[in-house]
Steps between C-alpha positions, in 0.01 A plus 500: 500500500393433113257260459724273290752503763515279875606601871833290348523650167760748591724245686573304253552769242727604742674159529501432108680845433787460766527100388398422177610155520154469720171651367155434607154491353155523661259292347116626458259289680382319178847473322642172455803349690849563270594171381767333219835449518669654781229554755430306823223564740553533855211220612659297213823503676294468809344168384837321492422317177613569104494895559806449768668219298521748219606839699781266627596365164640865397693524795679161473567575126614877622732353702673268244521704217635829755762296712564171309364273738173367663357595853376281721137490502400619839767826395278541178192500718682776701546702197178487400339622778724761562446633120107459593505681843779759437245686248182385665527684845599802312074467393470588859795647672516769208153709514576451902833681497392723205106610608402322838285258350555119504277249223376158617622294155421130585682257228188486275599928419799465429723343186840601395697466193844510626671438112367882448565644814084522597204447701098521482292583823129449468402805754514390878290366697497777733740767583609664833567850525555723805237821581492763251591285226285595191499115456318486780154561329529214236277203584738237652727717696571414844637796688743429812546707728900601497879381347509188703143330408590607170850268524310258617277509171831442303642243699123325515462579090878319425447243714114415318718543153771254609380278696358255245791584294752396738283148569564415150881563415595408908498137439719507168739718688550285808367793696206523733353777810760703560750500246181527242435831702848608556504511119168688474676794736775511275327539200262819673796701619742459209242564261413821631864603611598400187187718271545834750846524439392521100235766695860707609668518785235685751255203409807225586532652802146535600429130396768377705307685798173347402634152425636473827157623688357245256668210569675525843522138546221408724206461270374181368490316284862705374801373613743757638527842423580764252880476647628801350870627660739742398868473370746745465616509110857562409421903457383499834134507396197308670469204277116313584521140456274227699490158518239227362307266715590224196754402254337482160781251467676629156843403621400117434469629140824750514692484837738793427204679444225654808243710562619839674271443759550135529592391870818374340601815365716627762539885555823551344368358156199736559667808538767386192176435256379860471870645486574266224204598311561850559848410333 
């Protein structure tokens, strides 16, 4: 690989040119932390303190100026950490789905900027490929031996990214254990549904497989599994949908108004969402 370039490099060059409302940047090992207006760093969210008071802020004054009305606090929390996590997994589920290799990025390696659409990764602690890998050579590379271990690096590497994360926002959102991880699982499997469909449609499909072998609901600490199902659309065609482990509770902000994969959206609206925007 070129010398300027990481085992990750690829990934998220990959990631940036399907969905350019996310792009990443590897920092050197002596270049400064982004900072100014706009930027929040993951162990700054972490700490619970000004950092977290401010990343909430923008989402209380989002909600106001976009609906006309406040959110309760603990649903402002929810936002938040959904608009943290959603592009923060991708970090790790991405050059995982894309290349077979999964970064440790603990909160101190991580900051995001979410008014631009960005991130910064300080290069990972380690990395874990599978044999074969060229990857496999560069000093802190741990090599496991097949597909599962290497699922179990992502769910281990998401779970070391989140779990501070989620101690922080889970008391301002009324949420704690499960729920907190029930979110989490969420946030993995419709990140990456949603970024392989942008892939095309051989990569939606594939993810869907992987998701599922990923997540099938009996691995701590997530909370229930990928839940994918299939409906029949009104050509006739398999229509994929799932269902979330959480509600990121939007309705409390606009009740006419849910999530297609909400647990209150019921199948008929599912199936009449894609037809309408077909229309």
């Amino acid at each position: 690989m070129p010398a300027a370039a990481s085992p990750l490099t690829a990934a998220y060059d990959r990631l940036g040119a399907a969905f350019p409302g996310l792009t990443v940047t590897e920092l050197g090992p002596e270049e400064p932390p982004p900072g100014g207006a706009g930027w929040a760093g993951a162990a700054g969210l972490a700490a619970g303190g000004a950092e977290l008071d401010a990343f909430l802020a923008w989402d209380a004054d989002q909600v106001v100026r976009d609906y006309g009305r406040p959110a309760r606090p603990d649903v402002v929390a929810s936002f938040g950490l959904h608009r943290y996590a959603w592009p923060a997994c991708l970090l790790i589920t991405v050059p995982w789905f894309l290349h077979r290799r999964v970064p440790r990025l603990p909160v101190t390696h991580v900051w995001y900027d979410r008014t631009a659409g960005r991130m910064a990764v300080r290069r990972p602690v380690s990395l874990a490929c599978l044999p074969g890998d060229p990857a496999a050579a560069l000093p802190g590379t741990v090599v496991v031996p097949d597909e599962e271990a290497l699922r179990g690096e992502v769910r281990a590497a998401v779970a070391e990214h989140l779990e501070p994360v989620l101690a922080a926002f889970g008391p301002r959102m009324r949420r704690r254990g499960r729920a907190l991880w029930g979110m989490a699982t969420d946030e993995v499997v419709e990140g990456l549904w949603y970024v392989a469909q942008l892939f095309g449609e051989r990569e939606a499909a594939r993810a869907v497989r992987e998701l599922e072998l990923l997540l099938p609901g009996t691995v701590r600490p997530y909370a229930g599994a990928a839940g994918f199902r299939t409906l029949t659309g009104p050509d006739g065609a398999p229509l994929v949908t799932r269902d979330r482990t959480s509600c990121c509770m939007f309705y409390t902000v606009r009740p006419e108004d849910t999530c297609a994969t909400c647990p209150r959206t019921c199948d008929r609206e599912r199936i009449a969402g894609p037809a309408a925007a077909a229309a």
